[in-house]
N, C-alpha and C positions, 0 to 999 in steps of 0.2 A: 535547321532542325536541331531541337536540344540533343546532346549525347546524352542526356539522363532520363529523357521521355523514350527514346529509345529504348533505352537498356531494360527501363520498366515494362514497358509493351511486351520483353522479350523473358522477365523475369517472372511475369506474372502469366505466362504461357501464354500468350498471343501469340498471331502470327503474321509478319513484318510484311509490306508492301515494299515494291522495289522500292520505292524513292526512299524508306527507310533503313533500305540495305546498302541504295547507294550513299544517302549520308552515313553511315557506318565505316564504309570504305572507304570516302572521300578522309573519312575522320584519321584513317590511319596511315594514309600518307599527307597530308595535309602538316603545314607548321605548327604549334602550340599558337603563335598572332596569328596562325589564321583559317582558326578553327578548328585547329587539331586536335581530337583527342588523346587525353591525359593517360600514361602508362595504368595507372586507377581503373577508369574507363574501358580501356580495350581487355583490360585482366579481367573487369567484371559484365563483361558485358562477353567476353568465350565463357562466365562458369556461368552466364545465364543459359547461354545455347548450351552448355553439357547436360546441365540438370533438364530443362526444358524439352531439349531438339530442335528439327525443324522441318517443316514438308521436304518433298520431294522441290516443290515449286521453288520453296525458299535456298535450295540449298544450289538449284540450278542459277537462281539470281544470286546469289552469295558470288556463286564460281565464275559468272562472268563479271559481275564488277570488278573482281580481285582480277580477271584475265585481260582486263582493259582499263586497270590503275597504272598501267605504263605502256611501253612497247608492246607490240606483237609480229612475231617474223612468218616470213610469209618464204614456202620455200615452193619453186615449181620445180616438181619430180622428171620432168621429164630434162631442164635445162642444170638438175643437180646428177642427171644419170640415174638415179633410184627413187624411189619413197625415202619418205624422213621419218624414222622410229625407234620406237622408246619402250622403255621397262621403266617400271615402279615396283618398290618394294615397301608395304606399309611398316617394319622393322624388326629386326630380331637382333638377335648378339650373334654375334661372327659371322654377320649376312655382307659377306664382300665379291658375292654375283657380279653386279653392273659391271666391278673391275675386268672381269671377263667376258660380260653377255656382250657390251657395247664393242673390243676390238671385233668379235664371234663376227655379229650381223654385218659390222664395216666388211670384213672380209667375202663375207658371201654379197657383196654388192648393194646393202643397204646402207642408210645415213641415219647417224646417230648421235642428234643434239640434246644430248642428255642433261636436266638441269634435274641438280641434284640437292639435298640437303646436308644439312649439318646433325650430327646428335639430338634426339629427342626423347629426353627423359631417359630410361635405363638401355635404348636400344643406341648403337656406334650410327655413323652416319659419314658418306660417301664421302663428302666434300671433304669431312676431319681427315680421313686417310690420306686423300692424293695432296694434302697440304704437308703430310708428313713426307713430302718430295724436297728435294730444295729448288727453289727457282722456281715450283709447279706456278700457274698463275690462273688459280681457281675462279677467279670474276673477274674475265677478260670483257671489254669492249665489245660491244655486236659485233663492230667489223672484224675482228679478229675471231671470234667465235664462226662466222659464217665461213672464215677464209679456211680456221682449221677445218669445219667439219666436210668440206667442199673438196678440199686436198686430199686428206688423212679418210675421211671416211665418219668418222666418230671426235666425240670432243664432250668428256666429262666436265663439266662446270659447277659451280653452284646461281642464285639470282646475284644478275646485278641491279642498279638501281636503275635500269632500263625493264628490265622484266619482273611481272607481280609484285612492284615493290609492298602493297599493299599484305601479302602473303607472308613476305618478308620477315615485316615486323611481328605480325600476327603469330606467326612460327616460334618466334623468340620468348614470345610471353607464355604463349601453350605451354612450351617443355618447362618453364619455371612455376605454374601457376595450379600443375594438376590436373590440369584443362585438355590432355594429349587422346584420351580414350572419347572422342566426340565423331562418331560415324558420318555426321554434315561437315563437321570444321576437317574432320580427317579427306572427307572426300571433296571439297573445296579447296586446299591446297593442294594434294596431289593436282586437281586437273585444272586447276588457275594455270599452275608454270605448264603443263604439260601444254594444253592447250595457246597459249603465248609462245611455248615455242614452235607452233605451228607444225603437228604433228600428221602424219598421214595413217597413224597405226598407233596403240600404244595395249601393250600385255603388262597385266597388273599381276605382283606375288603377294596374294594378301596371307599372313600369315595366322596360325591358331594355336594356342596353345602356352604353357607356363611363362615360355621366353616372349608373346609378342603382346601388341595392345591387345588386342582381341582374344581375351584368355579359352572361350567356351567357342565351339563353331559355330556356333549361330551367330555370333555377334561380328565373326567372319565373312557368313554368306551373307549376313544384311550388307556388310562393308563392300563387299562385290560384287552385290546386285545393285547397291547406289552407285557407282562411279560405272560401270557398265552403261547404268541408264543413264546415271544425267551426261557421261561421252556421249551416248547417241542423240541424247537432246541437244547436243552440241555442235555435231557434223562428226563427233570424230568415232571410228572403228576401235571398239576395244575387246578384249579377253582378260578371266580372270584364272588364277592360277589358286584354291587352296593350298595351303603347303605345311606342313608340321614346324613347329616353332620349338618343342621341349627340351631340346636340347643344342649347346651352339653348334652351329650350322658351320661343318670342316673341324677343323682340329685349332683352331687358334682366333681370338677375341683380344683385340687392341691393334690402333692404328699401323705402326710399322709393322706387326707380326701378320696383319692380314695384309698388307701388301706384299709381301712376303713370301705366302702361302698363295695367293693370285700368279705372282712372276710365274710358282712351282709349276702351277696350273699348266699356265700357259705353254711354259719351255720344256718340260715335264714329259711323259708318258702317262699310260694311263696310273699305274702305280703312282703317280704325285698327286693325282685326285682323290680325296676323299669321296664315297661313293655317292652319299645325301649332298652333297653341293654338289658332284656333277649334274647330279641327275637334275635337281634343282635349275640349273644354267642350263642344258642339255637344249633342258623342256621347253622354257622358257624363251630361247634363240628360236627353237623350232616354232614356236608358235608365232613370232614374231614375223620367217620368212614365208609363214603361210599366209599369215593378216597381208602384207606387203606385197603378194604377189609375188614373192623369190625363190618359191616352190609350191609343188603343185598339192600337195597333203602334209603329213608329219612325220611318215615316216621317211620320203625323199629330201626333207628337212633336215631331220637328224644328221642322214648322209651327208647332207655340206655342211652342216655344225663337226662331224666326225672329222670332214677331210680338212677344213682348215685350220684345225688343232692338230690335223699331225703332218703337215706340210709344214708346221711355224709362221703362217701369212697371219694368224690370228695376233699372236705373240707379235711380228711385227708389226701388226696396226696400234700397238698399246705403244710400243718403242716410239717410233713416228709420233703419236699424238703424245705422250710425255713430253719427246722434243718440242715438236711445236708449241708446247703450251707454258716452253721458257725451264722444263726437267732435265735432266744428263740424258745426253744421248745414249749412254753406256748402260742404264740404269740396268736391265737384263741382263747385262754382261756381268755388272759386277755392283751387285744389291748392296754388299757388304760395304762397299766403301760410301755408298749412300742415305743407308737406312740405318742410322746409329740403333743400338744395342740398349738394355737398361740394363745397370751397371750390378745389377743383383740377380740370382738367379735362384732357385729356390726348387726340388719334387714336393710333390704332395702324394707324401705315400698313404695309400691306401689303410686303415685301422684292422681290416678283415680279408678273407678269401672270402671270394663270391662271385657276384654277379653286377656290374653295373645297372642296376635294376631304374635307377631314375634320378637326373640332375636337374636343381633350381633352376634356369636358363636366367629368370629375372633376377635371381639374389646375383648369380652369375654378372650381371649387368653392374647389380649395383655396385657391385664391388669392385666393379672396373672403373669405376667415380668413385670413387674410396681410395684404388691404390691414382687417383687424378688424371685418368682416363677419359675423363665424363668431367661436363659441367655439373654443378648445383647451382649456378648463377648464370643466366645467358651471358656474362662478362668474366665468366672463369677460363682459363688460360688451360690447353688439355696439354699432358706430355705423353706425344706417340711413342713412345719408348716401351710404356710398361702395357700390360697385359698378360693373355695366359698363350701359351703351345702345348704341342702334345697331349691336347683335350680328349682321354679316354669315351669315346661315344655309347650310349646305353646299348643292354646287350651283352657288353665287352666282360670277357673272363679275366678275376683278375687273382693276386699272390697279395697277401698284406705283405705290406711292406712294398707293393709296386708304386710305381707312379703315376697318379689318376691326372696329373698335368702339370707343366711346368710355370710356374708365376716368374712373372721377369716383374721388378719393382727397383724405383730408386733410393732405395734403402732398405738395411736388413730387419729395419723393425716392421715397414708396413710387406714386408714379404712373407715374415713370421705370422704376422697377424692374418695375412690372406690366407698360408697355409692350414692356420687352425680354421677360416670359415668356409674353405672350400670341403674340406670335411666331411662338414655339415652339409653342406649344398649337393652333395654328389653321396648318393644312397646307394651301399652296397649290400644286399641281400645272398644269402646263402642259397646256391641251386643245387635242389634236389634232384637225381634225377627221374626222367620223366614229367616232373612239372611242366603246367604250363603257363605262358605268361600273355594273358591276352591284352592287345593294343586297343582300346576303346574308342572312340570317335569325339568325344566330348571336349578333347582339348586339355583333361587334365593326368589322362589314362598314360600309361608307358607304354610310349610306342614302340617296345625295342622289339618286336617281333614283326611291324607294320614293312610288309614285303615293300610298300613305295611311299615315299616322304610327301608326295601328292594325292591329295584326297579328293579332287572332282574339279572340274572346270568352268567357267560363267560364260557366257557369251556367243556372239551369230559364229 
């Protein structure tokens, strides 16, 4: 079947029969001799589906071809001692959840084959982190993946070319082509790998708002009602989590600083959590041990999310799976001697007294591919070193001349230059008092009054 009748069919708003979905797939693990399609191809053929779409039908065939273009693991719950389950987060900036959801559930007796992604367009991306480990060995072999998560409990990954490699590729051209905001393509990959990793449960964080794909909520709850459904067309149990996106999620955005801020988490009290990320993982775990059967509601949930955070079993399931996955045994003991530093450090002080009234979250992003945080090329090279800490959250009262965050960069010119656009990106209003400041629902509103960073739930 041509790749170019194809793409037309799908250009011209048609709509694709499987065997034209599966020559698509085939197309994109497939060699160039033999019948591979062309980087051209596969780039124009996501901004036919962006612009276009695609059924429900189409996007449920999409997701299984890409979920049977390689391996698929098969785990029995009762001979791994638990269910096997999973989180997804469709992305935000400073969103480094998993790093904590996945020891959470190990600890309360779930299994957690998490295959995870790289950067995608202006939001960070799981895998780029735990590579800023040394040793970590993020696309380990099936059997080694099966043997961590069987031990350990949980095993953060990214695909290898045993699972979705078809997705794989597809991922790489999205985030360079524009092509990332696509409700099918977006919910086709999430539930290609999810699905391949042979999941018994999986709780979705779709996010809304400045910082995520889905700027408006509607374009949210469609995002969560498709992968909801086509899981259940699937066999598999899911839930969806809305969640506020406007601002970055914890106090800090770039690789090493968010792993960083996860250790705090974990080793931490509750004073090392920031309130919106805990709440965020909290939920998230809880709704996990209820899907999976490891509690009987959400709030006897919470309670073992609560107690193996402050036992430290949580913390050490992260220890353990760093080890096994080739990281320092030590890494929780001693971050510093592991998680190199950027060599520049930079306040961004505030221009006024006021109000943290509302920050870019996306400009935020970008600029973290600015100071080369972020690809612009799927072949860009990231340096986990730089990013921002001490991210002042909306709401926040501040003193001009305070510090609305601190830029780590590897030189003093792109620090300079961050500090003038963070500026901009982080809008201080004057409060009067008695004003009020209401949080809207729309995704573009300032949430800084919105009592909970969760706005409603999808699913059985």
């Amino acid at each position: 079947m041509l790749a170019q009748e194809v793409i037309r069919i799908k250009r011209d708003g048609g709509t694709l029969g499987e065997a034209q979905i599966d020559a698509w797939v085939r197309g994109l693990v497939a060699a160039p001799e033999s019948s591979g399609w062309s980087e051209g191809q596969v780039a124009a053929m996501a901004m036919a589906v962006f612009l276009r779409g695609m059924s429900r039908d189409e996007t449920v065939a999409l997701t299984r071809a890409m979920q049977h273009s390689g391996q698929v693991l098969r785990w029995d719950a009762e001979q791994l001692g638990g269910p096997a389950l999973d989180k997804h987060s469709t992305g935000g900036v400073g969103d480094k959840v998993s790093l904590m959801l996945a020891p959470i559930v190990a600890a309360c007796g779930g299994f957690v084959p998490m295959i995870s992604g790289r950067g995608l367009g202006h939001t960070g991306g799981t895998l780029d982190k735990l590579e800023a480990i040394p040793g970590y060995d993020a696309t380990p072999e099936v059997g080694r993946l099966r043997r961590v998560v069987a031990e350990v409990g949980c095993a953060i990954v990214g695909q290898t070319a045993e699972l979705a490699p078809a997705d794989r590729r597809l991922y790489a051209i999205r985030d360079v082509t524009a092509t990332v905001e696509s409700v099918p393509l977006i919910t086709a990959s999430i539930l290609s790998k999810k699905l391949a990793a042979g999941l018994h449960g999986l709780v979705m964080d779709v996010k809304f708002g400045n910082g995520a794909f889905a700027s408006e909520v509607s374009m949210a709850r469609e995002l969560a009602a498709s992968i909801v459904q086509v899981a259940a067309g699937a066999g598999l149990p899911a839930r969806a989590l809305l969640t506020d996106m406007n601002q970055v999620l914890g106090t800090t955005c770039g690789h090493t600083l968010e792993l960083r801020e996860a250790i705090d988490y974990l080793v931490g009290g509750d004073a090392a959590r920031e309130p919106r990320l805990h709440q965020v993982t909290r939920e998230l775990s809880a709704e996990l041990l209820v899907l999976g059967g490891l509690a009987s509601d959400l709030q006897a949930a919470r309670g073992r999310v609560d107690r193996v955070l402050a036992d430290g079993s949580a913390a050490e399931r992260f220890a353990r799976m760093v080890a096994a996955l080739g990281g320092p045994a030590d890494l929780l003991q001693r971050p510093a001697d592991h998680l190199p530093m950027a060599p520049v450090t930079r306040a961004v002080p505030a221009l006024g007294e006021g109000r943290v009234a509302a920050t870019d979250a996306r400009g935020i992003g970008l600029l973290l591919i600015e100071l080369d945080g972020g690809r612009r090329v799927a072949t860009d090279r990231i340096d986990p070193r730089v990013g921002l800490s001490a991210v002042r959250s909306v709401g926040a009262m501040v003193q001009a001349g305070e510090a609305l965050a601190v830029v780590h960069a590897a030189d003093a010119a792109a620090a300079d230059a961050a500090v003038a656009r963070l500026q901009q990106l982080i809008r201080i209003e004057a409060d009067r008092p008695g004003s009020a400041h209401p949080a809207g629902q729309d995704g573009k509103a300032d949430p800084a009054d919105r009592a909970s960073v969760i706005l409603e739930r999808l699913g059985p």
